[in-house]
C-alpha positions in Angstrom: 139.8 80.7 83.1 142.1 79.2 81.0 142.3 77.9 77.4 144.5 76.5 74.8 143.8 77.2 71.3 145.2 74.8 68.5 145.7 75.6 64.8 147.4 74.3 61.7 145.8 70.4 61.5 144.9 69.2 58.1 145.1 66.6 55.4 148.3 66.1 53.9 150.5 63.4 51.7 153.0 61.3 53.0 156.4 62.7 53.3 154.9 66.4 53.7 154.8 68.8 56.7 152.5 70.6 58.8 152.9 72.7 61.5 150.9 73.0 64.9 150.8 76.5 67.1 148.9 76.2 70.5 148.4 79.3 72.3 147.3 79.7 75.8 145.3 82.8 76.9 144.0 83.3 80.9 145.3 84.7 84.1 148.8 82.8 83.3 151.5 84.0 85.9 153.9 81.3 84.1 154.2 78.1 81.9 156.4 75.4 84.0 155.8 73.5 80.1 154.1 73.0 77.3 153.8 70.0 74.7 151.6 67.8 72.2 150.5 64.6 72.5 148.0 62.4 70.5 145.8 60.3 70.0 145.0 57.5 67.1 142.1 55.9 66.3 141.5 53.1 68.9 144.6 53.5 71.0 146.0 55.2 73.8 147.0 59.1 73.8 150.7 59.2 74.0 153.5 61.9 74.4 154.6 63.4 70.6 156.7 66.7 72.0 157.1 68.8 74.9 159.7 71.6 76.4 160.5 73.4 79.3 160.5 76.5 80.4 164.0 76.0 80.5 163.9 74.7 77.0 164.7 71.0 77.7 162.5 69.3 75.3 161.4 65.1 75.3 160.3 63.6 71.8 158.6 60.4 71.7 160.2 57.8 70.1 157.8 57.8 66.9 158.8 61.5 66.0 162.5 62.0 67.0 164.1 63.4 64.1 160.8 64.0 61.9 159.6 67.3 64.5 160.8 69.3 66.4 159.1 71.3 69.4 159.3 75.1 70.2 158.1 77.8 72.5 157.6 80.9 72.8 156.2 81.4 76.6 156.5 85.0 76.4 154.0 84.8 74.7 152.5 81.5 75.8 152.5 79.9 72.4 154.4 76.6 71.6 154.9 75.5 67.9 155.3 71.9 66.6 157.1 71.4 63.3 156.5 68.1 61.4 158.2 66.7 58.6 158.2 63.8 56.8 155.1 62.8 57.6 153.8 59.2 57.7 150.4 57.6 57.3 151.2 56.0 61.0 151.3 60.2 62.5 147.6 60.0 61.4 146.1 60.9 65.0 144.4 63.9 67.1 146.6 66.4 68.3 146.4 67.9 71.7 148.0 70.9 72.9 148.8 70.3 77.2 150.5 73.1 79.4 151.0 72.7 82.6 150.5 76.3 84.0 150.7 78.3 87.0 147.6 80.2 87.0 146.6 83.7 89.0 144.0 83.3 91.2 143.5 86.8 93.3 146.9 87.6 95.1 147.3 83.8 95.4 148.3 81.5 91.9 148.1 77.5 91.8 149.6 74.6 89.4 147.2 72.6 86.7 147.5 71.1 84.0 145.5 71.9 80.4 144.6 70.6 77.8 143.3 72.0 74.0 140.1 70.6 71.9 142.6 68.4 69.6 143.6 69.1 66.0 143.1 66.6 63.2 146.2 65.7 61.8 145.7 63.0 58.5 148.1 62.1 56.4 147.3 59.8 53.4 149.9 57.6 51.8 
């Protein structure tokens, strides 16, 4: 089985910075990638950050230059540095991996997601 495990959400002021570590723990054979997305208060979930195994990464428009996305998948863990924080970030975080998991002698591809961090940030 499977499971991602978010830290580092929280309350902070506007202009300050948090960071986000999601690790994934299970018969992994290999991360294809990992990212956050989230999730406001009445709207829909939408892509913050993600990267490759090959280390190409994709920023939503929101966030480009404010975070920036990094993994470790050695060590199946992917970090999410953000800075300057606005009120508008306010949201749930969710960790996603899209994974190739062991199963036997046999592995198959799926896609995971974390409980979601609460990230506030007050203005």
């Amino acid at each position: 089985q499977v499971q991602l495990l978010e830290s580092g959400g929280g309350l902070v002021q506007a202009g300050g910075s948090l960071t986000l570590s999601c690790a994934a723990s299970g018969s992994i054979r290999g991360i294809n990638s990992m990212g956050w997305y989230r999730q406001a208060s009445g709207k829909q979930r939408e892509l913050v950050a993600a990267i490759t195994s090959g280390g190409t990464t994709n920023y939503g428009d929101s966030v480009k230059g404010r975070f920036t996305i990094s993994g470790n998948f050695a060590e199946n863990t992917v970090l999410l540095q953000m800075n300057t924080l606005k009120p508008e970030d306010t949201a749930v975080y969710y960790c996603n991996a899209d994974l190739r998991v062991s199963y036997g002698t046999l592995w198959y591809r799926d896609d995971y997601w974390g409980q979601g961090t609460q990230v506030t940030v007050s203005s």
